[in-house]
N, C-alpha and C positions, 0 to 999 in steps of 0.2 A: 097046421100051416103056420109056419113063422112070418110074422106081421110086425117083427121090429123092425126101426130103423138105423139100432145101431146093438149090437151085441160084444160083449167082455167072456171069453172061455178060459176058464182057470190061466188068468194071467198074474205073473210073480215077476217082480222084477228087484235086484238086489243092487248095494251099494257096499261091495265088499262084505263083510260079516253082515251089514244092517238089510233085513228086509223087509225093503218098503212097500211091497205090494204080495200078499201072502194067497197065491189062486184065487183070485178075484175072478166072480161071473156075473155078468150083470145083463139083461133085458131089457134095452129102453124103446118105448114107443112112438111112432111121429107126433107133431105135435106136443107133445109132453114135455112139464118145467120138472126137472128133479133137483133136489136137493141133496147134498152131500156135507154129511156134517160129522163131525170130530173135534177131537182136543188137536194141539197143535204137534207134529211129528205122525199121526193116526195114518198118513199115505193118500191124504187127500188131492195138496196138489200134484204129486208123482202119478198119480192116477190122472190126472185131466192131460200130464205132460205125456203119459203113454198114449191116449187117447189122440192128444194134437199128433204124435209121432216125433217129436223131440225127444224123447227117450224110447228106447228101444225092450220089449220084454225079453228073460233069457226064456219065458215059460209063457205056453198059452196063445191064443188067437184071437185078433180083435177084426170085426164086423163091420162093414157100413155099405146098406142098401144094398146088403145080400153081396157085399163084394169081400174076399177078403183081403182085406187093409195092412195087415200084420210088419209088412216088408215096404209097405209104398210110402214116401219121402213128404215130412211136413206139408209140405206148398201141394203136392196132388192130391191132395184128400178131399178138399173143398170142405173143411172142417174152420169155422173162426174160432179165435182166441181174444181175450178180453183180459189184457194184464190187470193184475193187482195194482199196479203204479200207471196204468193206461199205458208208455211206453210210446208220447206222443213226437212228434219233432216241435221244438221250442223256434225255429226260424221260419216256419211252416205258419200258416193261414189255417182256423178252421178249413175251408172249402178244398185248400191244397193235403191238408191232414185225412181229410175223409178220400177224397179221390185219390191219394198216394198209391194206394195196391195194385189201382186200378191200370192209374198212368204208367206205372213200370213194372207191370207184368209182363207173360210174356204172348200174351193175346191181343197183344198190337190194339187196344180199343181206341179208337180217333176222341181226341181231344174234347170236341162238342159230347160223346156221348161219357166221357169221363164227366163231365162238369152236371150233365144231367142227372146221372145217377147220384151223384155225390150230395146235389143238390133235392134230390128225394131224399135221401135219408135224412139229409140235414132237416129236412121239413118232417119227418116221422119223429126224431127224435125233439121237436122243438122247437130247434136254433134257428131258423128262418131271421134272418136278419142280421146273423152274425158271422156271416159267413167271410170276409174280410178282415174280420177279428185278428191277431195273435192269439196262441192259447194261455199265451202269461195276461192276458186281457180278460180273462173268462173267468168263472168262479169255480172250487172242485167237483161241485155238480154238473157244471155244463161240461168240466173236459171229461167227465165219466162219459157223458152223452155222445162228446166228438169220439172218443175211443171204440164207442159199440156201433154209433154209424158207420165208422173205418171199415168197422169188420163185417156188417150187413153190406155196406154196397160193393161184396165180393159177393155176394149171394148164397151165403155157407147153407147149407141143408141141416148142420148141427152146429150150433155157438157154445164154446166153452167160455165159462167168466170165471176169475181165481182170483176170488174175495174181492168184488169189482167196490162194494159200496163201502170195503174197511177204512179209506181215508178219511168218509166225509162226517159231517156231524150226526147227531142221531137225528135231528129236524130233516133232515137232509136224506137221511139214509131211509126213513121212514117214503118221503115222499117218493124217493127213485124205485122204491119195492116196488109200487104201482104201477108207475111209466115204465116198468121192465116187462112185468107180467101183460099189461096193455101193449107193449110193443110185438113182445112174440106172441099175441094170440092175433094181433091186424098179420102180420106175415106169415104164421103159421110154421113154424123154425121150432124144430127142438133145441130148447136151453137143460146145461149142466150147467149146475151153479155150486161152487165150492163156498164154504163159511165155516167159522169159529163158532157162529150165535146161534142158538136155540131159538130162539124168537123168529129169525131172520128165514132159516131153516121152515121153519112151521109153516110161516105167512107165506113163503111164495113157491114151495112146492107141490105139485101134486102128487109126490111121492117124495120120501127122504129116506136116502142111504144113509146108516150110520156108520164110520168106519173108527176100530181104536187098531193099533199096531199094525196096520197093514191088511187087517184081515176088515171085509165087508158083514158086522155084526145082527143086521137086522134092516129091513128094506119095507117099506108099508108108505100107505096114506097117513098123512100129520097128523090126521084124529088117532086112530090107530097107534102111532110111535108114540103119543102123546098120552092116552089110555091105559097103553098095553103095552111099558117098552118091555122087551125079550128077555133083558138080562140087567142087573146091577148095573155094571158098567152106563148104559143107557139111560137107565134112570137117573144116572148120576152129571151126565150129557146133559141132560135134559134141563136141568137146575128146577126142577120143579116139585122134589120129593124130600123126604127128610129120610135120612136111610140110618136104620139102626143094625149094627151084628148082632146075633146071636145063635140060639140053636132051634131048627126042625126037629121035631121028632114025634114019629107016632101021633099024627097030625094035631099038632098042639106048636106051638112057636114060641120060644123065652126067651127073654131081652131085658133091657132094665125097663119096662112098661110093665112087669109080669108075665105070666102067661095066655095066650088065648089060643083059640081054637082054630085050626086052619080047616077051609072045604077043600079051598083049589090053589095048588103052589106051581112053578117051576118051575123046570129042573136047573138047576147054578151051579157052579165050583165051588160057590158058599153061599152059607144062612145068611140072607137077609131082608129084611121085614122092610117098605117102602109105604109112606105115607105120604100123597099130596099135600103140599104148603096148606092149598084151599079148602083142607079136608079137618082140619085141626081144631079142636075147640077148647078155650081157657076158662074152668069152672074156681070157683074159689077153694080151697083146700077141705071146707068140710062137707063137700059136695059128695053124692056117691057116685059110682059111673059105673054100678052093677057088674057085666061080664064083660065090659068096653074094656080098651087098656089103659090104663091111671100111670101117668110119669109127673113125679113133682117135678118142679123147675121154676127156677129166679126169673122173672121181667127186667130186661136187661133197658130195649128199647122199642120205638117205631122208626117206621120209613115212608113217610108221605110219596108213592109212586102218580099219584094223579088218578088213577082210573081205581087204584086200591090202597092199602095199604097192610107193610110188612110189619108183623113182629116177630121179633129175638129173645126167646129164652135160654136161661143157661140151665141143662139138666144136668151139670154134672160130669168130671172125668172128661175135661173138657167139648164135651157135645153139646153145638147151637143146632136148638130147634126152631124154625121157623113155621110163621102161619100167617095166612095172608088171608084179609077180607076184603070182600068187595065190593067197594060203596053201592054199588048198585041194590046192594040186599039191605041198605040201611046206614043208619050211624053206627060209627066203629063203638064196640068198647073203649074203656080208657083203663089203661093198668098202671098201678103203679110200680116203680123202679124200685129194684129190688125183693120186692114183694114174691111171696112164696102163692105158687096156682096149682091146679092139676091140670094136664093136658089128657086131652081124649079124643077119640075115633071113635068112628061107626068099623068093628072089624073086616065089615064086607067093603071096605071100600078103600081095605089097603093092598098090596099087592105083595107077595112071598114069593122068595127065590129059596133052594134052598137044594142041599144031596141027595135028601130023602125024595124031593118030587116026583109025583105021579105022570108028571103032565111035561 
């Protein structure tokens, strides 16, 4: 029994030779935040925009609530949208900016029950008190906040947002992750949420689509994508691996670290060998790291993040290696600049892509 609330059936949608959306399927569930994440051009937003029904697919069927949607005109969907830029009116009042949809639809709602509902959400997302405002009065957190009331007191059953939190600062962006994910779990709305960040992506998913060229590359829980990404490419999304080429073969792996011994690889287009930041460890050069993999490399620099901190090695043939510790396990090392180290892993606890895989 089909139990989604909205479903994607091999949809492809082109822009003359470019295409941006390459049979795309996708099962989303009620209730449920998903995450959609890519590099920039990957067919993220054109996906949300076929979704809304502002663009049309030449290929494929799309779903909502067991209806299908494929042919039916933006405005009948009862789908919201949450611009990137919000998309507010600047002559417009908070309280007239949220109630707008409302007032000049075409469901005639009497005036009183416009101001009410308007005046709910404005209290959901917050602003309770500013509702006589202008929004050149407000700050760019609060007009995110009036932009996604706008689109709640339509009552959408699914909220698209496209890249809602990329304007604001990162203090800012950190905090509205929360008040988003708190918002749709009191109304109980499924949110699609488009982003550039990995981080962003992680935190408030409970599921992330990765998308590169159009095509949907891998689909999982955060831990999961974050774990166990499917492919190169993802890991490379991720910003969280250090990725070296080299060659599989006859389960052994060789790169400039040497060779080691592979159990379990995945199948790729090409070799290559993926080692978390947080997995890395800096021994001094006459250290031994027995059947571990051994890559000299220059101490370049650190990076004070707050909760960790990054270092930069140069190994070489222009490749930066990163590794990152985490205060919480103690005081950092301190290396010096320039100085010659070994890096090493634990080999189980790096991940292999490669032609030869079994898997």
């Amino acid at each position: 029994m089909d139990t989604s609330v909205f479903r994607l059936e091999g949809v492809t949608k082109r822009y003359g030779d470019l295409v941006a959306l390459n049979d795309a399927s996708l099962s989303v569930g009620a209730n449920e935040y998903l995450s959609f994440l890519g590099p920039s051009g990957s067919g993220k937003t054109t996906l949300l925009r076929v979704i809304a029904g502002f663009e049309a697919p030449e290929k494929g069927r799309i779903f909502f609530e067991g209806r299908d949607i494929t042919n039916v005109q933006a405005h009948a969907r009862r789908i919201g949208f949450v611009f990137q830029n919000f998309a507010l009116f600047p002559h417009l009042t908070v309280m007239q900016n949220v109630g707008f949809g409302l007032a000049n639809g075409k469901s005639g709602i009497a005036a009183a029950e416009v101001e009410r509902r308007a005046a709910e959400m404005i209290d959901l997302v917050g602003l309770s008190g500013m509702e006589g405002r202008g929004v050149d009065q407000i700050s760019g957190g609060q007009r995110q906040r009036v932009a996604l009331a706008r689109t709640l007191a339509m009552k959408p059953k699914l909220v698209l947002l496209d890249e809602p939190l990329g304007a604001l600062d990162a203090n800012l962006r950190s905090r509205m992750r929360n008040e988003l994910r708190a918002i749709r779990e009191r109304l109980g709305v499924t949110f699609l949420h488009v982003t550039g960040s990995e981080t962003e992506a992680l935190a408030m998913g409970d599921r992330v689509v990765v998308l590169d060229r159009g095509t949907i590359i891998q689909t999982g829980a955060p831990g999961e994508i974050y774990d166990r990404p499917a492919s190169p490419d993802v890991a490379n999304f991720l910003n969280r691996f250090n990725l070296f080429e080299g060659t599989l073969a006859n389960g052994s792996f060789t790169s400039s670290f040497g060779t080691v011994k592979v159990h379990v690889a995945t199948r790729a287009n090409r070799d290559v060998y993926a080692v978390r930041y947080d997995r890395v460890k800096a021994l001094p050069l006459t250290a031994r790291s027995g059947d571990a993999p051994a890559l000299k490399a220059t101490f370049i620099a650190s990076e004070y993040l707050g909760s960790s901190i990054m270092n930069f090695f140069d190994a070489g043939h222009g490749h930066l290696v990163e590794m990152e510790h985490h205060l919480s396990l103690g005081a950092p090392e301190v290396y010096e600049p320039k100085q010659e180290y070994l890096l090493t892993w634990n080999p189980e606890q790096a991940i292999v892509f490669g032609r030869e895989a079994a898997k």
